[in-house]
C-alpha positions in Angstrom: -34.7 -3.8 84.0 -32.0 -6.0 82.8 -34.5 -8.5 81.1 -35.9 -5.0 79.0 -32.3 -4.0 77.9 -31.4 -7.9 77.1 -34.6 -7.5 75.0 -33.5 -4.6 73.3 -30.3 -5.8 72.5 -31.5 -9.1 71.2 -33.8 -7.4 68.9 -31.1 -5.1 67.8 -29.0 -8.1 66.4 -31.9 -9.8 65.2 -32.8 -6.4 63.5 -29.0 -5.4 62.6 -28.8 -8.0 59.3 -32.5 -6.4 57.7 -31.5 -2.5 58.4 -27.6 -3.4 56.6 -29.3 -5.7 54.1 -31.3 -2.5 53.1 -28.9 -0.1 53.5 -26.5 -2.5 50.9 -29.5 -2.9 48.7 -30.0 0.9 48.6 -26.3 1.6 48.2 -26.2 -1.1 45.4 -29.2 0.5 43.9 -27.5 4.0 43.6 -24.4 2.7 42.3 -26.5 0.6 39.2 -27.8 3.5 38.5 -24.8 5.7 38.7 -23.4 2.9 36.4 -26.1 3.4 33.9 -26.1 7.3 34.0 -21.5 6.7 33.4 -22.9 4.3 30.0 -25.4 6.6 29.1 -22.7 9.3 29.1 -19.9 7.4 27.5 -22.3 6.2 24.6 -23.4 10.0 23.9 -19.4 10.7 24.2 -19.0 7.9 21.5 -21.4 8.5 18.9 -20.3 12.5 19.2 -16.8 11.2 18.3 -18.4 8.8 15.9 -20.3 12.0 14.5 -17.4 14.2 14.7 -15.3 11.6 12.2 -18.3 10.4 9.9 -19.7 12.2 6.2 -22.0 10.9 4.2 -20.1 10.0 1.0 -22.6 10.0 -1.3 -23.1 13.5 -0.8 -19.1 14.5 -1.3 -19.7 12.2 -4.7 -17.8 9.0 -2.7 -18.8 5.2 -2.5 -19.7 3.9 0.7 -16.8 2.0 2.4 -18.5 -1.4 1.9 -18.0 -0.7 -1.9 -14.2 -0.5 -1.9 -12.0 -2.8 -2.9 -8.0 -3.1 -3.1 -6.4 -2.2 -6.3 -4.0 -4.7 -8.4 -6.5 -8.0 -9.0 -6.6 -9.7 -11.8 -9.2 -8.3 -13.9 -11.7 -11.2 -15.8 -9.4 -12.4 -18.7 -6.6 -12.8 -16.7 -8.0 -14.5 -13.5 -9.4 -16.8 -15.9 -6.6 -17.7 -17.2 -4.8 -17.9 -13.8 -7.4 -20.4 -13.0 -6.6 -22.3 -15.8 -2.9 -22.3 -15.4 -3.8 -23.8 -11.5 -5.5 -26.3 -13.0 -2.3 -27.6 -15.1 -3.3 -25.3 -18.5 -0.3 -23.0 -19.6 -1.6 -22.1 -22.9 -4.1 -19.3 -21.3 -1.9 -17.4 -19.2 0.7 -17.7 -22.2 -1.7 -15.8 -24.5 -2.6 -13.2 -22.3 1.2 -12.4 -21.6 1.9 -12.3 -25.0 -0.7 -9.3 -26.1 0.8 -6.8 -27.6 1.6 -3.5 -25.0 4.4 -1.2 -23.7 7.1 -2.7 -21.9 6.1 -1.2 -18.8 2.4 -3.0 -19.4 3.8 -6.2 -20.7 5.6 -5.9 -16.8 2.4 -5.4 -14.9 0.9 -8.7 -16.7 3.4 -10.7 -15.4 2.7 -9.8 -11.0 -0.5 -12.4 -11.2 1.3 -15.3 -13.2 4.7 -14.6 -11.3 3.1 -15.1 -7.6 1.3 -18.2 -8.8 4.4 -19.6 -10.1 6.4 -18.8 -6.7 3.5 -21.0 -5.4 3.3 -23.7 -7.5 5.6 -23.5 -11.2 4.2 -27.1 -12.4 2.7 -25.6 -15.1 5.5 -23.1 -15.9 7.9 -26.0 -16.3 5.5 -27.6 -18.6 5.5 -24.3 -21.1 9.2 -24.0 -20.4 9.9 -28.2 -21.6 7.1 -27.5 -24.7 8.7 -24.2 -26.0 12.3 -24.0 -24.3 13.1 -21.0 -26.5 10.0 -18.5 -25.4 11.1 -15.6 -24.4 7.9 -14.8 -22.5 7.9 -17.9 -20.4 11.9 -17.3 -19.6 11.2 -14.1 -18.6 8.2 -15.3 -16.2 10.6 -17.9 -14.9 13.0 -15.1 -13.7 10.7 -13.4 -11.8 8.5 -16.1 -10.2 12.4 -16.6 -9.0 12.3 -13.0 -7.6 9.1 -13.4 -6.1 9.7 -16.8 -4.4 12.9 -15.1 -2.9 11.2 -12.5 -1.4 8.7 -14.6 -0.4 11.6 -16.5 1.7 12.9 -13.9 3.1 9.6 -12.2 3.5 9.1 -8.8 4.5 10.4 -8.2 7.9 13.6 -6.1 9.4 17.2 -8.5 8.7 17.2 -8.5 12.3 13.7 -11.0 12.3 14.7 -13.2 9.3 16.2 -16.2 10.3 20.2 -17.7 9.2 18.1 -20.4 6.9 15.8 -17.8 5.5 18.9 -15.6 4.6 19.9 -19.0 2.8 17.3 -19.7 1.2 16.5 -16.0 0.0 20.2 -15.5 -1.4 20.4 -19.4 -3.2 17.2 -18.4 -5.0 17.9 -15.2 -5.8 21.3 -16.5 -7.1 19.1 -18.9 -9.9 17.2 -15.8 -10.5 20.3 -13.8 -11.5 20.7 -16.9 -14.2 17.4 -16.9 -15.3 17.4 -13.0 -15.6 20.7 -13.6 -17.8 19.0 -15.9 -20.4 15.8 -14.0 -20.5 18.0 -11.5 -21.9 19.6 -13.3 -24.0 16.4 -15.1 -25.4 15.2 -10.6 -26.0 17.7 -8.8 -26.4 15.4 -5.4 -26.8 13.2 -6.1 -24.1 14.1 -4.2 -21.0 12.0 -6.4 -18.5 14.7 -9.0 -18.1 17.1 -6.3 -16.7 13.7 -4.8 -14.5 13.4 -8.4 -13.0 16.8 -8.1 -12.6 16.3 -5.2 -9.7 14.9 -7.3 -7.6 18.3 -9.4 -7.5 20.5 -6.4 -7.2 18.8 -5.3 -4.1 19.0 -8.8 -2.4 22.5 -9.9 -3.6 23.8 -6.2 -2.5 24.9 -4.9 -5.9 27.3 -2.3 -5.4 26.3 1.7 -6.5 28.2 0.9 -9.9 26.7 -2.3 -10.9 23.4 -1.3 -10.6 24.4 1.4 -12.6 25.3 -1.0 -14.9 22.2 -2.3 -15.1 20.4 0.6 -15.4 22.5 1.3 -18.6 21.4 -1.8 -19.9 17.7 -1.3 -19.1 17.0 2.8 -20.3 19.2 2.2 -23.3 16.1 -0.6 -24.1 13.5 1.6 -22.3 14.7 5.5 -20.5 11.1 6.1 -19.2 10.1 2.2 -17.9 7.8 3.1 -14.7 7.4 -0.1 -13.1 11.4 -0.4 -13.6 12.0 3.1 -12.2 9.5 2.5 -9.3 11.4 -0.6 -8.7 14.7 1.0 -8.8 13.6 3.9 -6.7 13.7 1.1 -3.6 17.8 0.2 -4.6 18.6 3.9 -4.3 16.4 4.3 -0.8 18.5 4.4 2.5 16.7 1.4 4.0 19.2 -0.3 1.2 21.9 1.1 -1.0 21.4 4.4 -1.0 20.3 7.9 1.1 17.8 10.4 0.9 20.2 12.0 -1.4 20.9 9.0 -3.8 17.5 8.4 -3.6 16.3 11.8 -4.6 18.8 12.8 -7.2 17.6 9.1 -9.2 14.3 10.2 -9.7 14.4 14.3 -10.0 17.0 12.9 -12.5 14.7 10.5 -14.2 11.7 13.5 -14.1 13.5 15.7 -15.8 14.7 13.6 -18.4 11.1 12.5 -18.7 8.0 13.6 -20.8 4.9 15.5 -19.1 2.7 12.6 -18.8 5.2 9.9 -18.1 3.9 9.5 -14.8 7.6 9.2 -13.1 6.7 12.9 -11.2 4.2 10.7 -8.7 7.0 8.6 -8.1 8.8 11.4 -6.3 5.7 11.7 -3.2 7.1 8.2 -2.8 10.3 9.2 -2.3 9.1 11.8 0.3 7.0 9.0 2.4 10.3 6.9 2.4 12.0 9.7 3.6 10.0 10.8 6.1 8.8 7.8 7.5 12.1 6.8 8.1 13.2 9.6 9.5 10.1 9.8 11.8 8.7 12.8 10.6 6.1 11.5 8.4 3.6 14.6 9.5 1.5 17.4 7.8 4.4 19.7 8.9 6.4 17.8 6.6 4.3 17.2 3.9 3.8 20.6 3.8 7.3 21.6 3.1 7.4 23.8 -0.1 9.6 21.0 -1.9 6.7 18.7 -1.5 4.1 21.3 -2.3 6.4 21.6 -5.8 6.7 17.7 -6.0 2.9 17.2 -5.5 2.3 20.5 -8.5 4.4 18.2 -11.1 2.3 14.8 -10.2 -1.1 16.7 -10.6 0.6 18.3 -14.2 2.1 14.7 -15.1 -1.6 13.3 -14.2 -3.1 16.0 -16.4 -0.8 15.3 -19.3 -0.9 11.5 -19.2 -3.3 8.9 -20.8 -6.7 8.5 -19.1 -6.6 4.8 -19.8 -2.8 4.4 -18.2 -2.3 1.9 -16.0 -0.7 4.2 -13.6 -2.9 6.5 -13.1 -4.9 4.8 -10.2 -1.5 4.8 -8.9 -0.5 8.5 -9.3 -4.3 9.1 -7.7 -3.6 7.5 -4.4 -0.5 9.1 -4.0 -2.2 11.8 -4.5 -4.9 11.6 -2.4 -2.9 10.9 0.3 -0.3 13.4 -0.1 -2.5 16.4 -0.8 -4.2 15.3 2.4 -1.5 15.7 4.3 -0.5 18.8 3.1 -3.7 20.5 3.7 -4.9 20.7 0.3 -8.0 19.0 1.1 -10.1 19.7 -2.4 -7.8 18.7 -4.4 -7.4 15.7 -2.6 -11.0 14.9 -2.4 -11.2 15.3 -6.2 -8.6 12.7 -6.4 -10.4 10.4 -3.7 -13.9 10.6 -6.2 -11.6 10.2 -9.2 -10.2 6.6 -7.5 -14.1 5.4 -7.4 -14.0 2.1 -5.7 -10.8 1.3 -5.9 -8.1 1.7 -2.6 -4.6 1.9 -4.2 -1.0 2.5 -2.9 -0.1 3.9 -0.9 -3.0 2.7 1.5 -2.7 -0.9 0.5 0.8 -1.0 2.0 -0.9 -0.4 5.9 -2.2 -3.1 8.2 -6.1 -1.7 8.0 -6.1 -0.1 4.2 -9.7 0.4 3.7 -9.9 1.8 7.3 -7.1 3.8 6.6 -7.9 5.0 3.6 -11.5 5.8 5.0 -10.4 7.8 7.5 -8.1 10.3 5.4 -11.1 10.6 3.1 -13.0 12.0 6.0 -10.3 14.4 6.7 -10.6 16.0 3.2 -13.9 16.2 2.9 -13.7 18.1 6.1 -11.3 19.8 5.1 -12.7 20.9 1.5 -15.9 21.4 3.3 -14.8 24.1 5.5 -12.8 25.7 2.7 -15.9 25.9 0.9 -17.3 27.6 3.8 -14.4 30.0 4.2 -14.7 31.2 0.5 -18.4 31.5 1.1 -18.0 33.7 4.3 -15.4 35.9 2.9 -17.6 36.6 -0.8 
């Protein structure tokens, strides 16, 4: 009797590792497959929400996102003669800055040449030594000055920039006050001097009055300069010498003083996104507001008033777009998003992903003017 139960328990160990290896097989089985069934799940959960947030924007009379690019290059004349001006040839660059325009678009040429020269100003100080008394070339010399000092300092909060940034940033912009100063003196009609000149006041801490000094100066030469009141618009903000209120009453000032068509109403939705966004109530609640729903009427009347052909139209657009997208009005925010074409403009350029960004709030009005379409449909 004992040998039989010795027996049984000998075979039950031997027999104990095959039954648990089984078992741990089955159990594994069950929970692959469990696994599998969770995936399958998830994925059908994904490409819902992937559903849920997608259009076709050929259909809504949109390029596909693949086709967008970020506004502000240099368009072929002028990157040529960037190229040329990095290879040691001034004369180029020079031509193309001295074609006739407005103030405010002999201002825009400069951006491209000023980086470069904040880069590398060999070929600026060879145009300055050949023709010491062109005004053009003085003028670029002030703000590649600007630009390098911003570049110092860079954009981050004063708490991140570092004592020998600060240094640097204030001993450049210092040079740049100089250079601003005989820039003027080499035009004494052109405002753009006294606009590069901004860019100084902010980071040397004019006082209120001096800038209003230098905003004399400048609208006496110019009162409806854009890229000078878009400029100026950051001086009056409370993130630096001004308030909400200072920074308002500049620019309702400035609109009102203005032309239909001027393009200085878009500059107002700016105003708002500084406003809110620094007061952490950058939402559709706020966008919604009826002083923004009045601010965003006067940009679509100063867009309808103003030259095609402007050069800041594809601004006024984006602003556009975005805030009549965060208001609500979704079709006529999807009109502006076909009228930008391929281009992704400010204020989505200023965000870490822009052309996801930008994508993304084009979804939402085409949604948007899609179910408004609907709406009207159901109720006629």
């Amino acid at each position: 009797m004992i040998a039989v139960i010795v027996l049984v328990v000998v075979g039950l160990v031997l027999l104990f590792p095959v039954v648990m290896t089984r078992l741990a097989k089955r159990k594994l089985a069950q929970l692959e497959r469990a696994k599998a069934t969770i995936a399958a799940h998830e994925e059908r959960l994904a490409e819902e929400r992937q559903a849920q947030n997608t259009i076709i924007p050929e259909d809504h009379g949109l390029l596909l996102g693949k086709d967008l690019v970020l506004f502000g290059g240099p368009g072929p004349e002028e990157a040529a003669a960037l190229d040329a001006a990095k290879a040691g040839d001034w004369r180029p660059i020079a031509t193309h800055l001295a074609e006739d325009g407005t103030p405010d678009v002999r201002w825009r040429r400069l951006f491209g040449a000023a980086d470069l020269a904040a880069q590398d100003d060999t070929w600026l100080r060879a145009w300055r030594e050949e023709r010491p008394q062109d005004p053009t070339a003085a003028l670029l010399h002030a703000d590649a000055l600007v630009a390098l000092a911003w570049t110092i300092r860079t954009s981050a909060r004063a708490s991140d920039v570092t004592r020998e940034q600060f240094q640097g940033f204030h001993r450049v912009l210092t040079e740049a006050e100089q250079a601003c100063a005989e820039a003027a003196a080499l035009a004494p009609d052109d405002p753009n001097p006294w606009a590069a000149l901004i860019g100084v006041a902010m980071g040397l801490n004019y006082p209120n009055d001096r800038f209003r000094e230098l905003w004399a100066e400048l609208t006496k030469r110019d009162p409806h300069h854009w890229g000078a009141h878009n400029r100026a618009l950051q001086y009056w903000c409370q993130k630096w010498h001004g308030s909400h209120e200072a920074m308002h009453a500049f620019i309702d000032e400035a609109i009102a003083a203005a032309p239909v068509g001027s393009l200085l109403a878009p500059i107002k939705l700016e105003a708002f996104w500084e406003q809110f966004v620094r007061d952490r109530e950058n939402t559709p609640a706020s966008w919604q507001r009826p002083e923004v729903g009045a601010a965003l009427d006067a940009a679509l009347a100063d867009l309808a008033a103003a030259d095609p052909a402007g050069i800041r139209i594809t601004y006024t657009r984006g602003w556009l777009a975005y805030g009549l997208t965060k208001a609500g009005r979704h079709t006529e925010a999807l009109e502006q998003f076909q009228a930008l074409g391929r281009f992704i403009p400010p204020p989505f350029t200023g965000f870490n992903d822009p052309r996801q960004f930008f994508i993304d709030l084009r979804i939402d009005a085409v949604k948007g003017a899609v179910a408004a379409k609907e709406a009207a449909r159901q109720q006629a």
